[in-house]
N, C-alpha and C positions, 0 to 999 in steps of 0.2 A: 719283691712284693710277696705277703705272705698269700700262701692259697688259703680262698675261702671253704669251709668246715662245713659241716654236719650239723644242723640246730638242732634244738628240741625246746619249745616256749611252753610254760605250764600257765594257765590261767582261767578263761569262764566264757563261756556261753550266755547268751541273754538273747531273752524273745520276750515283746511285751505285743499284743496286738489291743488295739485302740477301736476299733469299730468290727463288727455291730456289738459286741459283747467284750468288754474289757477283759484280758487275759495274761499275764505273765510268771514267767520263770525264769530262773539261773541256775547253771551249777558248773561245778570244775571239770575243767577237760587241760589237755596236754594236742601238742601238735606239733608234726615234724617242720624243718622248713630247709630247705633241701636246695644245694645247689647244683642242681641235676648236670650240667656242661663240664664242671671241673669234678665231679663224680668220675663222669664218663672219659675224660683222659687219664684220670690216676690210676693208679696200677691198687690190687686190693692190699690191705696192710694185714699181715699176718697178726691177730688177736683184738683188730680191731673190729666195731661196728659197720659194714656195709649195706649196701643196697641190692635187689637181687638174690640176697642170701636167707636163708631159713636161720628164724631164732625166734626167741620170747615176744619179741616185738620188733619190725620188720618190713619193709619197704617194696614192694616189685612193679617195675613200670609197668608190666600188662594192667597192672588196675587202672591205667589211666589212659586218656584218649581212642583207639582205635584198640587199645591190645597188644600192638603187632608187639613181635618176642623181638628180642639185642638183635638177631640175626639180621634182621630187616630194619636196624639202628634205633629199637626203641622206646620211649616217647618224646626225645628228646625228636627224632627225625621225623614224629605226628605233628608234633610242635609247630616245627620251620615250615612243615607241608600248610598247617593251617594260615601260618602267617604268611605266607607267600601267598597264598591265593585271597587272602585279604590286602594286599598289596603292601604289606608292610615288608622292608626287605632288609631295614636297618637294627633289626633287633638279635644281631649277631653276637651279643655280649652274654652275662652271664644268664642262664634260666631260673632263676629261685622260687620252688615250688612248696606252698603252703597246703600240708593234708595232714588227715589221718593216716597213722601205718596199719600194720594189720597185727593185732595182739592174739597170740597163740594161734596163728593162722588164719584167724575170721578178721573181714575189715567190711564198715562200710561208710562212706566218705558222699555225706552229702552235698559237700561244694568245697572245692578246692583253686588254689588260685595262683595262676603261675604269672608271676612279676618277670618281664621280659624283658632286661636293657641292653641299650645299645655296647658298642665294644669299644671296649676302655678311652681308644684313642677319639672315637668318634663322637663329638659333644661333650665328653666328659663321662661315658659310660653311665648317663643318665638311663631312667626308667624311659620304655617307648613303650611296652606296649600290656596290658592285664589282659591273660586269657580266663574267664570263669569259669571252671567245669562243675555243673552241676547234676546229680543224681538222683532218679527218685528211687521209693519202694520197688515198681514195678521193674525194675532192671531197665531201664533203659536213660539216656545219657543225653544232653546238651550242652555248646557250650557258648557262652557270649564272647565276641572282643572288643573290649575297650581300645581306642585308640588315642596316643598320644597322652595316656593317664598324666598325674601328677596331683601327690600324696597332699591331702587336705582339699579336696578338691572336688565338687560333685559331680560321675559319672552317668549317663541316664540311659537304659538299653529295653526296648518291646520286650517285654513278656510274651513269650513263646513258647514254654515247655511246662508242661504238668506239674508240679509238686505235691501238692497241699489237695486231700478234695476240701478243705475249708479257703481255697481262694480260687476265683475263678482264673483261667489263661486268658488274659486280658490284662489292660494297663501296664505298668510299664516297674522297673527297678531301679532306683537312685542309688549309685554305691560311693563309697568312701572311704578310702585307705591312708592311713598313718601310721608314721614309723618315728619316733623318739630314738634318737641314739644318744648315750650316756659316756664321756670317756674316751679316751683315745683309743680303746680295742674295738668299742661298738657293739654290732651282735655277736663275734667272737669272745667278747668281752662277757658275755652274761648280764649287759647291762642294755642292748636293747629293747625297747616294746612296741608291739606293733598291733594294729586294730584294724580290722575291716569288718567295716558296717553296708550294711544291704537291709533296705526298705522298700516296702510294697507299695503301691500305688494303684487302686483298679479305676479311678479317672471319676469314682464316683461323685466325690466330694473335692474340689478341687484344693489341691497340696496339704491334704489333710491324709498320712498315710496309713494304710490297714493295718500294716505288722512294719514290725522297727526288730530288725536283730544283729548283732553283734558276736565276734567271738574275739576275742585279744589276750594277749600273753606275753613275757617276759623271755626273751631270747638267750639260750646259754648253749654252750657245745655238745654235742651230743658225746657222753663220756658214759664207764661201766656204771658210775655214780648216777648218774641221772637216768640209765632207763631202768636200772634197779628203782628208785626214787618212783619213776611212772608205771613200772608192773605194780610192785609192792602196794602202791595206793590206789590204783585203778587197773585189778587186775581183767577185767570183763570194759574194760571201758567203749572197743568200736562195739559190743554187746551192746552193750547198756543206752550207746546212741540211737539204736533203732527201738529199743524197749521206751525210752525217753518222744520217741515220736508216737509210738504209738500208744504209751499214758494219756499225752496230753492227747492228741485224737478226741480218745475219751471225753476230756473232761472238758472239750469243746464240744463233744457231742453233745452230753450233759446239759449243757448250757445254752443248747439249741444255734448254734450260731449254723448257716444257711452251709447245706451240703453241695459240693458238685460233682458231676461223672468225671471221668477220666475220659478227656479227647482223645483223640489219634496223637502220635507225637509228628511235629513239624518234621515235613519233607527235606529239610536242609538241616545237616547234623551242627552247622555251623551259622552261628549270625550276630551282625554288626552293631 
């Protein structure tokens, strides 16, 4: 059985929001997708791309979950911590995590999302479980879990953590994840695409949502060729995502669309 690789998908961003004041954008972005378990037992390869390791563009698990360093296993070992105490126990198979790396050192990763399947033998090494990890400005971190996902599919979790002051913390997030594989290599192949879309809901207006956004891209291995390919053309890229947050800000400001405070962040780092 070939071991799963290293991704790197290139493709776009899309944010349209539909009430109170019509608003959207797109532009191109790249994103790693990472299969954090079989990372973490391969031994590192001399000249190749790893995780953990300083370069142009660049990966290290403190940016995710709780922080804790390899010593203390990780984020693979934040992972298992969270799903365990969510009572999921069978999500022992691969972890494929979808984020930003960090380009010339600086990263900032406003939601990222680790597809959690069961192991091989179990169902079929099916997907069990989506953890969400989302980030705002303010430095601080939540994260949702979906359970029992399945790609095409609508997810539905409370809104509970700050992001946006242009949306209040209230109602709720419908997500939706799909994966196209092309070819008998798949996303080894360079031939899969995968999308996950997240929509707002503030309960205002019933099923009629605030903001609709997506990010999706074209799956290929992560090789010298392709992160040359993603410095060379987006060489300020996790830059340019916090610059991109706070243009638009603006020009919802502009626009007068309804401001809100930043609450407290919710007492539980984790919710269902």
């Amino acid at each position: 059985m070939n071991q799963p690789v290293p991704l790197i998908a290139f493709g776009q961003v899309r944010h349209t929001r539909l009430r109170p004041r019509r608003h959207a954008f797109a532009y191109p972005t790249y994103f790693l997708m990472l299969p954090l378990r079989s990372l973490h037992r391969q031994a590192p390869r001399p000249g190749q791309w790893d995780i953990n390791r300083p370069g142009p563009l660049s990966f290290f698990e403190t940016d995710h979950g709780d922080g804790r360093g390899l010593e203390q296993g990780g984020a693979i070992a934040w992972l298992d911590e969270v799903l365990r105490r969510e009572g999921i126990h069978d999500a022992t198979g691969e972890a494929w995590l979808h984020t930003y790396p960090r380009v010339l050192g600086y990263t900032f990763k406003p939601v990222s999302f680790w597809y959690c399947h069961r192991a091989a033998d179990d169902q079929g090494g099916g997907l069990r479980a989506i953890v969400v990890e989302v980030n705002n400005t303010f430095g601080e971190r939540h994260c949702y879990v979906l359970d029992a996902p399945r790609y095409g599919v609508e997810q539905r979790a409370d809104k509970v953590f700050h992001v946006s002051p242009f949306n209040p913390v209230q109602g709720h997030y419908r997500f939706r994840f799909m994966r196209c594989e092309h070819g008998e290599q798949g996303g080894q192949g360079g031939l899969a695409r995968t999308v996950a879309r997240v929509d707002f809901y503030d309960d205002d207006v019933a099923d009629t949502p605030v903001l609709q956004t997506s990010v999706s891209g074209t799956l290929q291995p992560i090789t010298p060729a392709a992160l040359r390919r993603a410095v060379w053309r987006h060489p300020a890229m996790t830059l340019g995502v916090v610059l991109h947050i706070h243009v638009q800000a603006l020009r919802l400001w502009l626009k007068k669309v309804p401001f809100f405070r930043k609450p407290a962040p919710p007492q539980t780092f984790v919710s269902r």
